[in-house]
DSSP file (Angstrom, degrees, kcal/mol; ACC not computed):
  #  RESIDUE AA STRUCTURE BP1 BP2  ACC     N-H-->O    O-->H-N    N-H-->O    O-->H-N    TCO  KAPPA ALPHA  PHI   PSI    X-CA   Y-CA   Z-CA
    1    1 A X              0   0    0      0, 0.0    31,-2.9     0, 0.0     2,-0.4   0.000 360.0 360.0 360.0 133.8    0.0    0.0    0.0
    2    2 A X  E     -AB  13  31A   0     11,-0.5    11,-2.2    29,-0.2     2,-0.6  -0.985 360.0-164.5-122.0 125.1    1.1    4.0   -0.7
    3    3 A X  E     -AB  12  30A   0     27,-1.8    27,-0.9    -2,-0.4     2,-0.3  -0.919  22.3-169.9-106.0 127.4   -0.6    6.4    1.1
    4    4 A X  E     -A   11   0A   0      7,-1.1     7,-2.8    -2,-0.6     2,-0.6  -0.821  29.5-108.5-113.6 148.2    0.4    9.8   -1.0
    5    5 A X  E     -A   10   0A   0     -2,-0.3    20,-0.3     5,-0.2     2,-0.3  -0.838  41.4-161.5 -63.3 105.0   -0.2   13.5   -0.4
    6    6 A X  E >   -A    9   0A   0      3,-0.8     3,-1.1    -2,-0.6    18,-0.2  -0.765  41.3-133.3 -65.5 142.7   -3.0   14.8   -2.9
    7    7 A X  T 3  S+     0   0    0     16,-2.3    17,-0.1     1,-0.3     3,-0.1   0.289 114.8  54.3-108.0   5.2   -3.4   17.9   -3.5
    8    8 A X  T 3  S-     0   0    0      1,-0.4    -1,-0.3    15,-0.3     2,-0.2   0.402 126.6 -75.8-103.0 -15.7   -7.5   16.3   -2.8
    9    9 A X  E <  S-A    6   0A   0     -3,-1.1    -3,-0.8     2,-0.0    -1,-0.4  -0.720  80.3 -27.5 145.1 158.0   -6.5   15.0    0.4
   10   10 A X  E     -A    5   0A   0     -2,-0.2     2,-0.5    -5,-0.2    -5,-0.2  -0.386  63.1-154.0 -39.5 117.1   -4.4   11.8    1.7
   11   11 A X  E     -A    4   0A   0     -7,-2.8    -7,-1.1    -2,-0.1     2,-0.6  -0.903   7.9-157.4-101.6  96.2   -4.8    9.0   -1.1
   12   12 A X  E     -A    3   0A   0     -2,-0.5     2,-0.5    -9,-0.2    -9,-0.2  -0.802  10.0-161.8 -90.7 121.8   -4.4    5.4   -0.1
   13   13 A X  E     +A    2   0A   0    -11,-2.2   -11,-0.5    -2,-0.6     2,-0.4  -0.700  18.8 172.2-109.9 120.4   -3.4    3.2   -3.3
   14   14 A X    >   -     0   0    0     -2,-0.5     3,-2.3   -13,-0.2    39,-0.1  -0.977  46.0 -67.1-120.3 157.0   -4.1   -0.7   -2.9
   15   15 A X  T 3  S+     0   0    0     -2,-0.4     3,-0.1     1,-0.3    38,-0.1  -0.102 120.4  22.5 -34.7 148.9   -3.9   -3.2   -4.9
   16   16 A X  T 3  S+     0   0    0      1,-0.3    -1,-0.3    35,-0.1     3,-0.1   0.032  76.7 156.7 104.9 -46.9   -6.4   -3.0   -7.3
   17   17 A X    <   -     0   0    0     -3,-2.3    36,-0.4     1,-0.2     2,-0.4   0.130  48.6-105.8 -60.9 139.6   -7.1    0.6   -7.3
   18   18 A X        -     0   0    0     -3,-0.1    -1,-0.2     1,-0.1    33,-0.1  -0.461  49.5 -81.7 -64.1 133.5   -8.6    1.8  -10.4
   19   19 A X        +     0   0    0     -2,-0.4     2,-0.3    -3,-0.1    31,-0.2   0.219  68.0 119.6 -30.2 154.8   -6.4    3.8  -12.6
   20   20 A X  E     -E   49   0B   0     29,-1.6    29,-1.3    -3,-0.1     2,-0.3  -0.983  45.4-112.4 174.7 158.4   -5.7    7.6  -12.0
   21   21 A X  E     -E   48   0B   0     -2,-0.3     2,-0.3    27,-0.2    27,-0.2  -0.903  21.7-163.2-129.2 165.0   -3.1   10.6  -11.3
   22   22 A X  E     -E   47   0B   0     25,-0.7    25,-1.5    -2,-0.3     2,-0.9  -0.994  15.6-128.5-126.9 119.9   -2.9   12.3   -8.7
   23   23 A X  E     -E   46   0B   0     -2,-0.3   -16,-2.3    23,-0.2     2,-0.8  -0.689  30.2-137.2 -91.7 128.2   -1.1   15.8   -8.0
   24   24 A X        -     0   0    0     21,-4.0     2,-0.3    -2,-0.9   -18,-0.2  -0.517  15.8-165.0 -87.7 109.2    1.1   15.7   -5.1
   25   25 A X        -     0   0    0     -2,-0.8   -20,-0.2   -20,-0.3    19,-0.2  -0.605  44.2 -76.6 -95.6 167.9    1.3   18.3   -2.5
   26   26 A X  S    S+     0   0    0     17,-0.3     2,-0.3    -2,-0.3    17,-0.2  -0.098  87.0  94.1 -58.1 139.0    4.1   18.8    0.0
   27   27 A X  E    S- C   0  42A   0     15,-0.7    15,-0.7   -22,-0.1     2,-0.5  -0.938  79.7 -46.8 165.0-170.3    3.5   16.2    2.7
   28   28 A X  E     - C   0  41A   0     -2,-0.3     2,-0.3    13,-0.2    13,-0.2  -0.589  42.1-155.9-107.1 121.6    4.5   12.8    3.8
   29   29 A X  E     - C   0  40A   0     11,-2.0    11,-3.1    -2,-0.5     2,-0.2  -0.905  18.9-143.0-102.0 136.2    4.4    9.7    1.1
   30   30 A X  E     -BC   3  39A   0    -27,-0.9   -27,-1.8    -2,-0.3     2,-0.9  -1.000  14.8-163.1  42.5  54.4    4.0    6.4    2.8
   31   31 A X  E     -BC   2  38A   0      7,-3.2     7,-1.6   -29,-0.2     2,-0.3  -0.665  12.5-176.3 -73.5  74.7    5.8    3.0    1.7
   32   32 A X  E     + C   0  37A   0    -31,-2.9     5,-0.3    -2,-0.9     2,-0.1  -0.914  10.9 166.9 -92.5 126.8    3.7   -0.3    3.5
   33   33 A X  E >   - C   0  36A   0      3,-2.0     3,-0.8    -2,-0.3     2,-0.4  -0.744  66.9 -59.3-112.6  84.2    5.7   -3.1    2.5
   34   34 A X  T 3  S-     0   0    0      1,-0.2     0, 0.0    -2,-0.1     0, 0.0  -0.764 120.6 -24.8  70.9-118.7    4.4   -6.2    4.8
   35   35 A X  T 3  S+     0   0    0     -2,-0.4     2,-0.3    -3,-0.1    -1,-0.2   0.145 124.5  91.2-102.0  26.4    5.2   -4.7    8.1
   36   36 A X  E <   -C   33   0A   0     -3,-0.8    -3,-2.0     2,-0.0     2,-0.3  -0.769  53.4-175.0-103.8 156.0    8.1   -2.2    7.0
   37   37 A X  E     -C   32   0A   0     -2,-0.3     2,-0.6    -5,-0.3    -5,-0.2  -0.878   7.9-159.3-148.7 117.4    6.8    1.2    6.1
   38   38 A X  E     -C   31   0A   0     -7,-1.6    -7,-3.2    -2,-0.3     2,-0.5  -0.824   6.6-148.7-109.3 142.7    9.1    3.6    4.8
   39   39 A X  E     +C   30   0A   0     -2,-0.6    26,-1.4    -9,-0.2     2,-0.4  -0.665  16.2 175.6-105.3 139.0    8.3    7.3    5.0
   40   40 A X  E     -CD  29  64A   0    -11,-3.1   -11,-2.0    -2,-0.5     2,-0.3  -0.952  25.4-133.8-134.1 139.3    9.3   10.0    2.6
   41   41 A X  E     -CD  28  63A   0     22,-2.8    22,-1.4    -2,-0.4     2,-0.3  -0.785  22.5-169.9-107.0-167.1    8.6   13.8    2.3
   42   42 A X  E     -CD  27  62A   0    -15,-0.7   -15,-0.7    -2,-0.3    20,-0.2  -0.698  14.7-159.3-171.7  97.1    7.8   14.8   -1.2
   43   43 A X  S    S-     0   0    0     18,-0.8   -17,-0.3    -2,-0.3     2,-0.2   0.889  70.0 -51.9 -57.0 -51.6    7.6   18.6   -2.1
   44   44 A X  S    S+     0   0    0    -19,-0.2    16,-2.0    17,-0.1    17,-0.6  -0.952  75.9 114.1-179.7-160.5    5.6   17.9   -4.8
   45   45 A X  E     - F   0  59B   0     14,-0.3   -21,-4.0    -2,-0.2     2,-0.5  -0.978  53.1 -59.4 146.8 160.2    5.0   16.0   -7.9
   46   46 A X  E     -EF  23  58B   0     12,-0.8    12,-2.1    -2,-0.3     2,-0.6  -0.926  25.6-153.5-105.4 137.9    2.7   13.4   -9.4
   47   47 A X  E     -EF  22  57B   0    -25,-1.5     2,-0.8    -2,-0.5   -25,-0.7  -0.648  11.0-157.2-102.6 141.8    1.6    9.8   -8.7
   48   48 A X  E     -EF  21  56B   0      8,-4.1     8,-2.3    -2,-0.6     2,-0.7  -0.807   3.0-156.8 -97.8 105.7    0.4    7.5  -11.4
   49   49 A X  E     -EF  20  55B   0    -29,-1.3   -29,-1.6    -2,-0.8     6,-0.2  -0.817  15.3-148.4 -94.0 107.2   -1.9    4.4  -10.7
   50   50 A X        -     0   0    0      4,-1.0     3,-0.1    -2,-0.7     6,-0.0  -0.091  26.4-120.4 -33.9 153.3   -1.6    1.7  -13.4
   51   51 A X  S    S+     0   0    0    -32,-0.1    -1,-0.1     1,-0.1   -35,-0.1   0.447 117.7  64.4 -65.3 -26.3   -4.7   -0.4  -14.1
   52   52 A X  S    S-     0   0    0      2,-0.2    -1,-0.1   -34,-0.0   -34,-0.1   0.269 121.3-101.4 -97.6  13.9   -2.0   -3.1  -13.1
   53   53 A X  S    S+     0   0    0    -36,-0.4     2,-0.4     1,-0.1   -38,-0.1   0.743  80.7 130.1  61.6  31.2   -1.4   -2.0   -9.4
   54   54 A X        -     0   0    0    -38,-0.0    -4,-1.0   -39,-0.0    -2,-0.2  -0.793  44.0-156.6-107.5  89.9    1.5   -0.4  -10.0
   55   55 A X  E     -F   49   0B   0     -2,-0.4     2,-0.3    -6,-0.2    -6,-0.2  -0.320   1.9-156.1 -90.9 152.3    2.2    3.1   -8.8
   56   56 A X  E     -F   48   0B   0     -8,-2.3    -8,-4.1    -2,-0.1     2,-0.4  -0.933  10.7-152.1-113.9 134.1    4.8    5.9  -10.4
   57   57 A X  E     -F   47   0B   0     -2,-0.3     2,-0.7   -10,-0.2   -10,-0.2  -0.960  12.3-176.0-103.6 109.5    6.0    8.6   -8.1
   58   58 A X  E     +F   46   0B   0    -12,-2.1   -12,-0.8    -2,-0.4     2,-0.3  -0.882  21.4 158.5 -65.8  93.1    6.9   11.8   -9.9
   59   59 A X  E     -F   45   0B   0     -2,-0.7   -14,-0.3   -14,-0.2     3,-0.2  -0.998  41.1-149.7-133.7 139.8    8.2   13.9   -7.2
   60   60 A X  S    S+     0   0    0    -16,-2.0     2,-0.5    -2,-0.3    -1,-0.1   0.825  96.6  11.6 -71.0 -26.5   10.7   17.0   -7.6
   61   61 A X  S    S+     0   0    0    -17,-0.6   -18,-0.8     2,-0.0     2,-0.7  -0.963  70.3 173.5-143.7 120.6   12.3   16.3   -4.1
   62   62 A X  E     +D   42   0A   0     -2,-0.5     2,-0.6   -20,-0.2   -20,-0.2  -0.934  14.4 177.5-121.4 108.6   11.6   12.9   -2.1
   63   63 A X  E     -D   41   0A   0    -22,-1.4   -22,-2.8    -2,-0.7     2,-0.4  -0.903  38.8-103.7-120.2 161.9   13.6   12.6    0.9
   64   64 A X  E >   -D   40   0A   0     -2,-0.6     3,-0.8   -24,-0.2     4,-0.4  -0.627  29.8-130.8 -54.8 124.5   13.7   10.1    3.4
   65   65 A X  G >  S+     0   0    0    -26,-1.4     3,-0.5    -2,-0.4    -1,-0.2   0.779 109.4  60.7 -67.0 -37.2   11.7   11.5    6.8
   66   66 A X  G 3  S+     0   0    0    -27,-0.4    -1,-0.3     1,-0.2    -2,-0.1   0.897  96.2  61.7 -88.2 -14.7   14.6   10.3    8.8
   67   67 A X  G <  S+     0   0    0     -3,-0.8     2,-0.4     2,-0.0    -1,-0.2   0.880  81.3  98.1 -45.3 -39.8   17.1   12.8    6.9
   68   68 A X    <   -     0   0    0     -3,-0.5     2,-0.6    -4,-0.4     3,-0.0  -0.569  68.2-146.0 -69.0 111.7   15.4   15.6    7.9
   69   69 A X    >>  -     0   0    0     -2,-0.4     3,-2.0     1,-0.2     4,-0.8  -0.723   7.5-155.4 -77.9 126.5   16.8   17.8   11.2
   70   70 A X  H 3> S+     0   0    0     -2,-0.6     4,-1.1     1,-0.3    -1,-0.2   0.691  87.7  70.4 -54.7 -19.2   13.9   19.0   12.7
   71   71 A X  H 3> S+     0   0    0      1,-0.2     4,-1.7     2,-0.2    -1,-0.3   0.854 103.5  38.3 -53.9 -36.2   16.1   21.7   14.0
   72   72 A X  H <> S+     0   0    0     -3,-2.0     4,-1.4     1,-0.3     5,-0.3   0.488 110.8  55.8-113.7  -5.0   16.5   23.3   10.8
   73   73 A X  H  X S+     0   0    0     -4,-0.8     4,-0.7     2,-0.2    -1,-0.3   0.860 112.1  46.6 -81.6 -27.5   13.0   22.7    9.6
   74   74 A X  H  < S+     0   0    0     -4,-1.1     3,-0.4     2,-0.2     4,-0.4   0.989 110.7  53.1-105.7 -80.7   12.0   24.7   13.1
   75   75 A X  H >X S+     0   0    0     -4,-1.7     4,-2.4     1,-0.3     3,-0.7   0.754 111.9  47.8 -65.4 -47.8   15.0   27.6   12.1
   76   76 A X  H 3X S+     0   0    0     -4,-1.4     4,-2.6     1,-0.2     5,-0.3   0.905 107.3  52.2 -88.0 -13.4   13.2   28.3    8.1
   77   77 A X  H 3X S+     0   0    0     -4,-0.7     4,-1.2    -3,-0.4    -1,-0.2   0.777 110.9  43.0 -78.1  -7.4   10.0   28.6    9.1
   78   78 A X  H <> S+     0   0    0     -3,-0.7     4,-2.8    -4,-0.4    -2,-0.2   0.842 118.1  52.9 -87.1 -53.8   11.2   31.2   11.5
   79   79 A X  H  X S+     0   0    0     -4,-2.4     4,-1.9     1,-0.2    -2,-0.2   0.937 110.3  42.5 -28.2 -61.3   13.3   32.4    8.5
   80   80 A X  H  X S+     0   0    0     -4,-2.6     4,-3.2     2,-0.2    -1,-0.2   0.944 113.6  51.6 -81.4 -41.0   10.4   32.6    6.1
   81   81 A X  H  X S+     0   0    0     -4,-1.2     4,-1.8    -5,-0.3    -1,-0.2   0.967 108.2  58.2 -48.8 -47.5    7.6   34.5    8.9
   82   82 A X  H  X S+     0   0    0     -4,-2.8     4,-0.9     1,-0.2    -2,-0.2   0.946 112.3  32.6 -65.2 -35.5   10.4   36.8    9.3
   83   83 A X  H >X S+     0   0    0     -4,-1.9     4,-1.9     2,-0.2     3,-0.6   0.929 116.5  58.4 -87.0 -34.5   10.5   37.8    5.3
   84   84 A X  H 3< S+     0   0    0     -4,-3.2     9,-0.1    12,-0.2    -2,-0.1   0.957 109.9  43.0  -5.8 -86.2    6.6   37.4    5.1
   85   85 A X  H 3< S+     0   0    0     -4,-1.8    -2,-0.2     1,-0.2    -1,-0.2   0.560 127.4  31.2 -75.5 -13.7    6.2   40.1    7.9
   86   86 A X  H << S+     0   0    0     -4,-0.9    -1,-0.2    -3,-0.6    -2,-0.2   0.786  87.7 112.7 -93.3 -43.7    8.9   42.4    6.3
   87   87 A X     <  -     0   0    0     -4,-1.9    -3,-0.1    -5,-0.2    -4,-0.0   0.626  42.5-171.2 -13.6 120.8    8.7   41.8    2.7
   88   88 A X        +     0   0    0     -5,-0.0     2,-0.3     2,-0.0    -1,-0.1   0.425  60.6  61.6-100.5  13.3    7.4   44.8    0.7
   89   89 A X  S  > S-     0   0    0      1,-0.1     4,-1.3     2,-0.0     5,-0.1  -0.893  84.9-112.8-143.4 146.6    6.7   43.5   -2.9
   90   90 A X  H  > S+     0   0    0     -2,-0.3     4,-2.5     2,-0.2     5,-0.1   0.848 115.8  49.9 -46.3 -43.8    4.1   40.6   -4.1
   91   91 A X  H >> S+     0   0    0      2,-0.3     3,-2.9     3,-0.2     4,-1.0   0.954 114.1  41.0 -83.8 -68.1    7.0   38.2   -5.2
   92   92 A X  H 3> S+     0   0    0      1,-0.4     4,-2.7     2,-0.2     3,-0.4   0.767 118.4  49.7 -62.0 -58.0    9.1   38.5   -1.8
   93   93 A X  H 3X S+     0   0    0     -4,-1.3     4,-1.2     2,-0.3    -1,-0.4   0.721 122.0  35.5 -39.9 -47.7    5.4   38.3    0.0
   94   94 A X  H XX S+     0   0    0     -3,-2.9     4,-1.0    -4,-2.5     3,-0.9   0.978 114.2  54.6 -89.6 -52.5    4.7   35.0   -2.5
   95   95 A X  H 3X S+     0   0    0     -4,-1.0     4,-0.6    -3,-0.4    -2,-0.3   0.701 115.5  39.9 -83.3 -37.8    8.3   33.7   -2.3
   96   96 A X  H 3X S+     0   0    0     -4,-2.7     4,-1.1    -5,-0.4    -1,-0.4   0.651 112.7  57.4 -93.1 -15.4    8.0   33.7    1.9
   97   97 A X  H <X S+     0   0    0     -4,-1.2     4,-1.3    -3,-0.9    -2,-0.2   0.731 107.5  46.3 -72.5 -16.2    4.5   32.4    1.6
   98   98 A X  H  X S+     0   0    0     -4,-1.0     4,-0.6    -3,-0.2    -2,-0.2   0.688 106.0  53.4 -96.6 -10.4    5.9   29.6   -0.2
   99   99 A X  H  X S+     0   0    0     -4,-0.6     4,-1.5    -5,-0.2    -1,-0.1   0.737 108.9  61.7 -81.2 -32.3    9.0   28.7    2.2
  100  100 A X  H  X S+     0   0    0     -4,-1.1     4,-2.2     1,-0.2    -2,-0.2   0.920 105.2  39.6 -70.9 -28.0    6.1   28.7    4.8
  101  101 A X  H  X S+     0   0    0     -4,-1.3     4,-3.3     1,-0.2    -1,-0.2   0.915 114.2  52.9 -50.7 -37.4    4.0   26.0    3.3
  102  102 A X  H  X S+     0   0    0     -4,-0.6     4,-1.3     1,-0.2    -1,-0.2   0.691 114.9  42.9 -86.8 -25.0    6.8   24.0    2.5
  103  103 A X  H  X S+     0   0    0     -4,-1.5     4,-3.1     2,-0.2    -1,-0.2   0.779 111.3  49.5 -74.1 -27.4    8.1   24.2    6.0
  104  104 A X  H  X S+     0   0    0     -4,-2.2     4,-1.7     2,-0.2     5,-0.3   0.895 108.5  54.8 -87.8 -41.0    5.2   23.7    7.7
  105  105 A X  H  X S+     0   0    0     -4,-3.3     4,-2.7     2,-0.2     5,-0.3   0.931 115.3  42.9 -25.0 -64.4    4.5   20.5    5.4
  106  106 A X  H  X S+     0   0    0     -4,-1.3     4,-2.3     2,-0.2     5,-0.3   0.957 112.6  50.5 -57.9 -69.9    7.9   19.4    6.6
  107  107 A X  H  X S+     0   0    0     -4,-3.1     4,-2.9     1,-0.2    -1,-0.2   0.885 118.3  44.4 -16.7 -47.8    7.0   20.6   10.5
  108  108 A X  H  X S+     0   0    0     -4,-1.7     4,-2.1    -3,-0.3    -2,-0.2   0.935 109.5  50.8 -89.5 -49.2    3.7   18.4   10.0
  109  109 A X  H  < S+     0   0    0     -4,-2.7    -1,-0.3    -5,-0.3    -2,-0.2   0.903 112.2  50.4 -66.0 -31.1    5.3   15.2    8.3
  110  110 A X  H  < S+     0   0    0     -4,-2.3    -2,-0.3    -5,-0.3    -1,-0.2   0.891 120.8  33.0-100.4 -11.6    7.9   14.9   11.2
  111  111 A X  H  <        0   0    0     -4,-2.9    -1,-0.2    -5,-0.3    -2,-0.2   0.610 360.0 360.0 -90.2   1.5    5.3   15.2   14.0
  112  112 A X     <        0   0    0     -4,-2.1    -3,-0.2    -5,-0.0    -4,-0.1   0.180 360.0 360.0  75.6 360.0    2.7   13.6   12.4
């Protein structure tokens, strides 16, 4: 089973599933292999479901969950509120709104 971030909501792919894509938003992809699960985050991207129970992950950035320091995930999102709240221009104001998402995705995948 992969349960993927959709940019409709948490996906769970089983065998079986009828065919599809999916757009991926940042958040935590979801490996069940028997009883192993491996965990990923995945900024964003597309998933494919074959007719054949096969899924494709498209992702621009996948990392493994345990790669990630929470420390420094903790330290840009203070980064990116700080250029939000000075930021004088649409694009710095979009360009810190978009370091916040991405952090807080990241925040959200390593505390569940």
């Amino acid at each position: 089973m992969v349960i993927i971030p959709a940019t409709s909501g948490q996906m769970g792919v089983l065998p079986g599933h009828m065919a599809s894509i999916a757009e991926l938003k940042p958040g935590l992809l979801s490996v069940h292999e028997g009883n192993s699960v491996s965990k990923y985050f995945v900024s964003s991207g597309f998933a494919f479901i074959h007719a054949n129970s096969v899924t494709d992950i498209i992702a621009v950035e996948a990392v493994p969950i345990d790669r990630i320091d929470p420390s420094l995930v903790q330290q840009g999102l203070a980064e990116f509120n700080q250029k939000l709240n000075t930021a004088s221009t649409d694009l710095e104001k979009a360009e810190a709104q978009i370091g916040i998402t991405l952090h807080t995705a990241l925040n959200l995948a390593l505390t569940g």
